[in-house]
C-alpha positions in Angstrom: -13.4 -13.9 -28.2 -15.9 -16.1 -27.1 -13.9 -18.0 -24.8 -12.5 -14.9 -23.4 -13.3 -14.2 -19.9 -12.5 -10.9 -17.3 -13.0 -11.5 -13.8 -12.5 -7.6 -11.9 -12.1 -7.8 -8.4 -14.0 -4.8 -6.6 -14.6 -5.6 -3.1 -12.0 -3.8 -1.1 -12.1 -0.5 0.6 -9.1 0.9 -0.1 -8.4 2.8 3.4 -5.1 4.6 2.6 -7.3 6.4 -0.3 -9.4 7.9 3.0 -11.3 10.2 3.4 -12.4 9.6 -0.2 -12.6 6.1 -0.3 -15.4 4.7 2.5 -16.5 1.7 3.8 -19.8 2.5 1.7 -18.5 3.9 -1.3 -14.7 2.5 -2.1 -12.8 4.2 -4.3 -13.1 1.9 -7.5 -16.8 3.3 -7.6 -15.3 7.4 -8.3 -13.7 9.4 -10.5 -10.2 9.9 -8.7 -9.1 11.1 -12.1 -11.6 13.3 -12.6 -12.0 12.1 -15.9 -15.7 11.4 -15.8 -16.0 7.7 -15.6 -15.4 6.0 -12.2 -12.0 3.6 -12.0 -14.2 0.4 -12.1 -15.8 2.2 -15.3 -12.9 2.7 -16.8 -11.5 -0.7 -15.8 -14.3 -2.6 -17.8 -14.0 -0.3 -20.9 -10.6 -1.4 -20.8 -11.1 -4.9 -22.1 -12.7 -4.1 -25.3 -11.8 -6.0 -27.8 -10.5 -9.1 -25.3 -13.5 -10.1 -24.4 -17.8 -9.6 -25.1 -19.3 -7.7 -22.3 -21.5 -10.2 -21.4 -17.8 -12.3 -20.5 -17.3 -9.5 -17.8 -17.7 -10.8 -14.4 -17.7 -8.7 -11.4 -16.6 -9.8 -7.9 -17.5 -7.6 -4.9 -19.2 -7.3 -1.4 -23.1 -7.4 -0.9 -23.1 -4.0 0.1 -21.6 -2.8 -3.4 -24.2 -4.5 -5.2 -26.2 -1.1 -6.2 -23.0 1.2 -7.1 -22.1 -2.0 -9.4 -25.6 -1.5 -11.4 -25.7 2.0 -11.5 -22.5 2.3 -13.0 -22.4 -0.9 -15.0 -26.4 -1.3 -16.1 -25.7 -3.7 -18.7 -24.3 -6.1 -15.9 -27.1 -9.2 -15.4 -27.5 -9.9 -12.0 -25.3 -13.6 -13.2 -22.2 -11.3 -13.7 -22.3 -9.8 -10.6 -20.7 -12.3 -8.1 -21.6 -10.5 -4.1 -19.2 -12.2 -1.9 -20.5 -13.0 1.8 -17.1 -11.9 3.4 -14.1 -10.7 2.4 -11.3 -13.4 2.4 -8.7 -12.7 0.7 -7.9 -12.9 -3.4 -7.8 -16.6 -3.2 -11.5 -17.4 -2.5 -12.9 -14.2 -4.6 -10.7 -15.7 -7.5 -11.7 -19.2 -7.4 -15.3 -18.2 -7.0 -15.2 -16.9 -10.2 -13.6 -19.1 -11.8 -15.7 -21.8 -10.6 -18.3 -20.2 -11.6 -17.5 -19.5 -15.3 -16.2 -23.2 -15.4 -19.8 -24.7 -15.6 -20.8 -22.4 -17.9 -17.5 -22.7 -20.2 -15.5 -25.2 -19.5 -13.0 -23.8 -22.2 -13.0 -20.3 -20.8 -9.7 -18.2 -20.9 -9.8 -15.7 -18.3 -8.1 -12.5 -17.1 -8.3 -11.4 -13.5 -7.7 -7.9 -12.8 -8.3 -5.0 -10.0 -11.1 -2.9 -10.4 -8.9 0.2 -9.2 -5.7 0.2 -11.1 -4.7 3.3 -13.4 -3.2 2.1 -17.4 -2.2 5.0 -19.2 -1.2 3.0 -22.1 -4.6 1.1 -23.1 -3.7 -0.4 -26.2 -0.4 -1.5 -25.3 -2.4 -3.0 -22.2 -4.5 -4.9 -24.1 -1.7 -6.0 -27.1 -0.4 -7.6 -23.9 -3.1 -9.2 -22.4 -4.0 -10.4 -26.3 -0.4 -12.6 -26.1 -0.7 -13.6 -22.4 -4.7 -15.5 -23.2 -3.1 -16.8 -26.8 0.0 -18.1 -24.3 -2.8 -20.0 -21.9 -5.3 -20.7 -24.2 -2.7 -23.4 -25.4 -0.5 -24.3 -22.6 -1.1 -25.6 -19.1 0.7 -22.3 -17.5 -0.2 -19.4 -15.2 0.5 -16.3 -16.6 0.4 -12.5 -14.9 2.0 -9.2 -16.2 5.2 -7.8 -15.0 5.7 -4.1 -14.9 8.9 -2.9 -16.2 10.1 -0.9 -13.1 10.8 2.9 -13.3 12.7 3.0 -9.8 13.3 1.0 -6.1 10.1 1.1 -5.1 9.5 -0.8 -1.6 5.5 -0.8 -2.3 5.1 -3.2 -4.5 6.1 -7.4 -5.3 8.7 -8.3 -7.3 8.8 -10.8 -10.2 12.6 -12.3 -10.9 12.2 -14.0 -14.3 14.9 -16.2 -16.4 16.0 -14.9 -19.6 14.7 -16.3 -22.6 14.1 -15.3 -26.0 10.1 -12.8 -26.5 8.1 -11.0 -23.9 7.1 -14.3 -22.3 9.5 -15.1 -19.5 9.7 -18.1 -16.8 9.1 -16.9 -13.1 11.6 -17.4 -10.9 10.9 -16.1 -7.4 8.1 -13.8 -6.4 9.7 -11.1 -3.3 6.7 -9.1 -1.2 7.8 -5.3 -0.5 11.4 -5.4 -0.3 13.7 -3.2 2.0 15.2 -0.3 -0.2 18.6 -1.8 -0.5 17.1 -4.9 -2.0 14.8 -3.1 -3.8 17.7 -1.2 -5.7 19.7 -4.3 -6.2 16.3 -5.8 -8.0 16.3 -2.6 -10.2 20.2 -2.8 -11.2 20.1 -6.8 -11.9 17.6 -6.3 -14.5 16.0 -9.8 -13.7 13.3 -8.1 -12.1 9.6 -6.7 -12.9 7.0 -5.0 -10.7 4.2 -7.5 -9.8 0.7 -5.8 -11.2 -1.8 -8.7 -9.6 -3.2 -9.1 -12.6 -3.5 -12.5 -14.1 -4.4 -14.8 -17.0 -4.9 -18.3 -17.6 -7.6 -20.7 -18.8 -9.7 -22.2 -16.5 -8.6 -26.3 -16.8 -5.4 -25.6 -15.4 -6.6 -22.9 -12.6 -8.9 -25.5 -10.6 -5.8 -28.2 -11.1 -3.9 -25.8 -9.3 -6.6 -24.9 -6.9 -6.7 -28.8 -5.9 -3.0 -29.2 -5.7 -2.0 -26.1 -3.3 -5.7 -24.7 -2.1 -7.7 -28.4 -1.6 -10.5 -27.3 0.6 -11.1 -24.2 -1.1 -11.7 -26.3 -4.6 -13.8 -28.4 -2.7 -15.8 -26.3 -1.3 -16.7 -24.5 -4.6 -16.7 -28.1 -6.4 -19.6 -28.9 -4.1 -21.9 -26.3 -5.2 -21.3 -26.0 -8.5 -24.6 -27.1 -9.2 -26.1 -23.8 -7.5 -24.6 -21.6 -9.3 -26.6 -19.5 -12.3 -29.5 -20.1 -9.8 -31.2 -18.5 -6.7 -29.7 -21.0 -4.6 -26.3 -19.3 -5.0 -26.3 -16.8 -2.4 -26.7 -19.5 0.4 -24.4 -22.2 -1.0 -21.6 -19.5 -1.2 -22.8 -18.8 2.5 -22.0 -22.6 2.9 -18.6 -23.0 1.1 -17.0 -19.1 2.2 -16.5 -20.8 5.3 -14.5 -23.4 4.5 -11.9 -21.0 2.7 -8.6 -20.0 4.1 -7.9 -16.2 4.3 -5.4 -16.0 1.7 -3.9 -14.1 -1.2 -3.8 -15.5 -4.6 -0.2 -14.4 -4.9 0.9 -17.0 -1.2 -1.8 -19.3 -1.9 -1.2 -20.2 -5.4 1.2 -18.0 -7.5 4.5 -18.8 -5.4 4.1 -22.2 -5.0 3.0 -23.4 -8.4 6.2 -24.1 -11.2 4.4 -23.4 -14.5 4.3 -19.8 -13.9 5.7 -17.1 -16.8 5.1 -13.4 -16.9 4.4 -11.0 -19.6 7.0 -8.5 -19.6 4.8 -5.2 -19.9 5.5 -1.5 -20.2 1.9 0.3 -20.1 1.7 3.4 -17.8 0.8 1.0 -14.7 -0.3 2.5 -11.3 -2.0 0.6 -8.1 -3.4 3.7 -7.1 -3.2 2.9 -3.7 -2.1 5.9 -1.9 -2.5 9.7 -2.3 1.2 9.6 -3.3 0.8 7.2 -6.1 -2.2 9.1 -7.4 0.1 12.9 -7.3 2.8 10.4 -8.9 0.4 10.0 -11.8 -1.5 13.4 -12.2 -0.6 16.3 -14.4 0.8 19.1 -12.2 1.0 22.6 -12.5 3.8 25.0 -12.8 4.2 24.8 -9.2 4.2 20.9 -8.9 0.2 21.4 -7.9 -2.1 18.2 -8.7 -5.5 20.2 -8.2 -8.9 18.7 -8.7 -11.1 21.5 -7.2 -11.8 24.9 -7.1 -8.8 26.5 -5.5 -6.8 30.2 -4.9 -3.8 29.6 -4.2 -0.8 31.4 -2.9 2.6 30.2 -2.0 1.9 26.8 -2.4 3.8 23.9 -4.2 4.4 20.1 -4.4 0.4 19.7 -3.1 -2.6 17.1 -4.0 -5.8 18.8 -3.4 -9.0 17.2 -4.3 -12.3 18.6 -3.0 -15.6 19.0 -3.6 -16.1 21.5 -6.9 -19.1 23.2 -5.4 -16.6 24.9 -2.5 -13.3 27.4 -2.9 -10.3 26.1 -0.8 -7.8 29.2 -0.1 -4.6 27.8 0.5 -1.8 29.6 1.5 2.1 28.3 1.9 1.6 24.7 2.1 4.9 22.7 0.6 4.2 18.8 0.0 0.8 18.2 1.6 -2.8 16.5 0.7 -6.0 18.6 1.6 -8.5 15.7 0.9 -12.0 16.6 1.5 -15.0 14.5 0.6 -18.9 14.1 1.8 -18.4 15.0 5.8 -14.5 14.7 6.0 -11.9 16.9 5.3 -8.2 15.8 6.0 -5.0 18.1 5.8 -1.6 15.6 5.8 2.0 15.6 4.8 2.6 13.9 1.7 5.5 12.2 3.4 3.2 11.1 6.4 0.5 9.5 4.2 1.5 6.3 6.3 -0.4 7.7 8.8 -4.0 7.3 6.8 -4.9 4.3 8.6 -4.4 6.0 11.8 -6.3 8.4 10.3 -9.4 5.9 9.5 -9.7 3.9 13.2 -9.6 7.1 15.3 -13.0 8.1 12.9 -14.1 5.5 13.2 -14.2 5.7 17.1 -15.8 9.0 16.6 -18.4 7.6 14.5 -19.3 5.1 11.9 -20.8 8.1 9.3 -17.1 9.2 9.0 -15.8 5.8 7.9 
């Protein structure tokens, strides 16, 4: 495992998760489960086995830097990578991978989200186990497809070409597709969920980097030499600059030709809604997903997630989220959860403590 390598990308705020997840505490840093470990927690946990922790690199904003030690203490201060802005996947990814490069030049990495839910851990990391053994020997990008459950217009969508195994050619990546396309994905059976989470060794990474991203790998090829030392933090300052504002998944993923995906069925979830967490939760008789202290009369088909120190009386409520967290309490439609980031910026014009 030695030359196995996780790269978790942390540094988003995840606004649709609002009021829960702030600007100052996202919600990769909590227990949305209510399990007792945080997401980010439970995301490094999940690559036991793969890879030594000491192979676990973290990417995130400056601001994050203290959640990430209190929650991960057996991080060094080399394995947490504090981006100066946020731009995109593209630059947090090569970053890391840049970085890891002059320390390993043989390293075989995953990249995943720090705020994803996988019910099925050991199924999660069988696959991930086939996808490094794939790129540890081949010059190839890999990522995980998610066999899909139903037309979902949230999420990419892989095509792949049939051949023999779990290991499949891409065809054509599709952002976010219209229902009707969405349900002529599902019924063609060429098509899997995109889960953003990648693998491939770190040779063929930068090659890539310099044939679709070229300033980017320059500008992490030219401070190379900082990095593992205190001159990091102002040579990043130097090269973030000179990186576009893009995705991985435009930038890199759907222009390159030597990318197969790992057909996967493990209990996937982004988590990036209050819908998708009710999706995932146990219920109650009455269709409840309830993480707090509640009474509750006439009431059905509701998320409600509060603070455990406070009784919330509800009373005929049919499909909505009563969200409450630190000095915010929101009351939505389940179906109008589009509305969150509405939600955030009218806060945040009433103050920057409710953002």
């Amino acid at each position: 495992m030695k030359d196995n390598y996780v790269i978790i990308m942390a540094g988003g705020v995840g606004t649709r998760f609002w009021p829960f997840s702030r600007s100052t505490n996202p919600k990769q840093f909590h227990d949305v489960l209510g399990v007792g470990k945080t997401m980010i927690q439970q995301t490094v946990e999940r690559f036991e086995g793969v890879c030594p922790k000491e192979n676990i690199y973290i990417v995130t904003s400056e601001e994050y830097y203290d959640l990430c030690k209190q929650q991960m203490p057996y991080l060094s201060d080399d394995q947490i990578l504090l981006e100066p802005s946020r731009r995109n996947t593209a630059p947090c990814i090569g970053y890391a991978c840049y970085k890891i490069a002059t320390k390993n030049p043989q390293a075989n990495i995953v990249v995943a989200p720090a705020d994803h839910i996988i019910l099925k851990e050991q199924e999660f990391r069988e696959k991930i186990k086939i996808a490094l053994h794939f790129s540890a020997k081949n010059d190839v990008l890999v990522t995980l497809g998610i066999k899909p459950t139903r037309p979902d217009t949230g999420y990419g969508y892989i095509q792949f070409t049939e051949s023999e195994g779990d290991i499949k050619r891409v065809r054509t990546f599709t952002e976010k597709p219209n229902l009707e396309w969405a349900v002529k994905f599902i019924e063609s059976g060429e098509f899997v969920w995109n889960a953003g989470i990648f693998i491939w060794n770190v040779q063929t990474i930068k090659k890539t980097f310099e044939m679709f991203l070229p300033e980017m790998a320059e500008a992490f090829e030219e401070i190379k030499k900082d990095f593992y030392s205190d001159r990091e933090a102002d040579a990043l300052k130097r090269a973030y600059p000179q990186c576009k504002n893009i995705s991985i998944d435009n930038g890199v993923m759907e222009k390159a030709e030597n990318v197969f995906v790992v057909l996967s069925d493990i209990g996937w979830s982004d988590l990036g809604t209050w819908k998708s967490l009710y999706d995932v939760s146990d219920k109650d008789e009455n269709q409840n997903v309830i993480d707090a202290q509640t009474l509750l009369y006439n009431t059905k088909n509701c998320i409600i997630k509060t603070p455990q120190d406070r009784l919330v009386v509800v009373n005929g409520l049919d499909g909505y989220i009563v969200a409450e967290y630190d000095n915010v309490l929101m009351i939505c439609k389940k179906e109008d959860e589009q509305k969150v980031k509405e939600f955030v910026a009218a806060a945040g014009n009433k103050g920057k403590e409710f953002v």
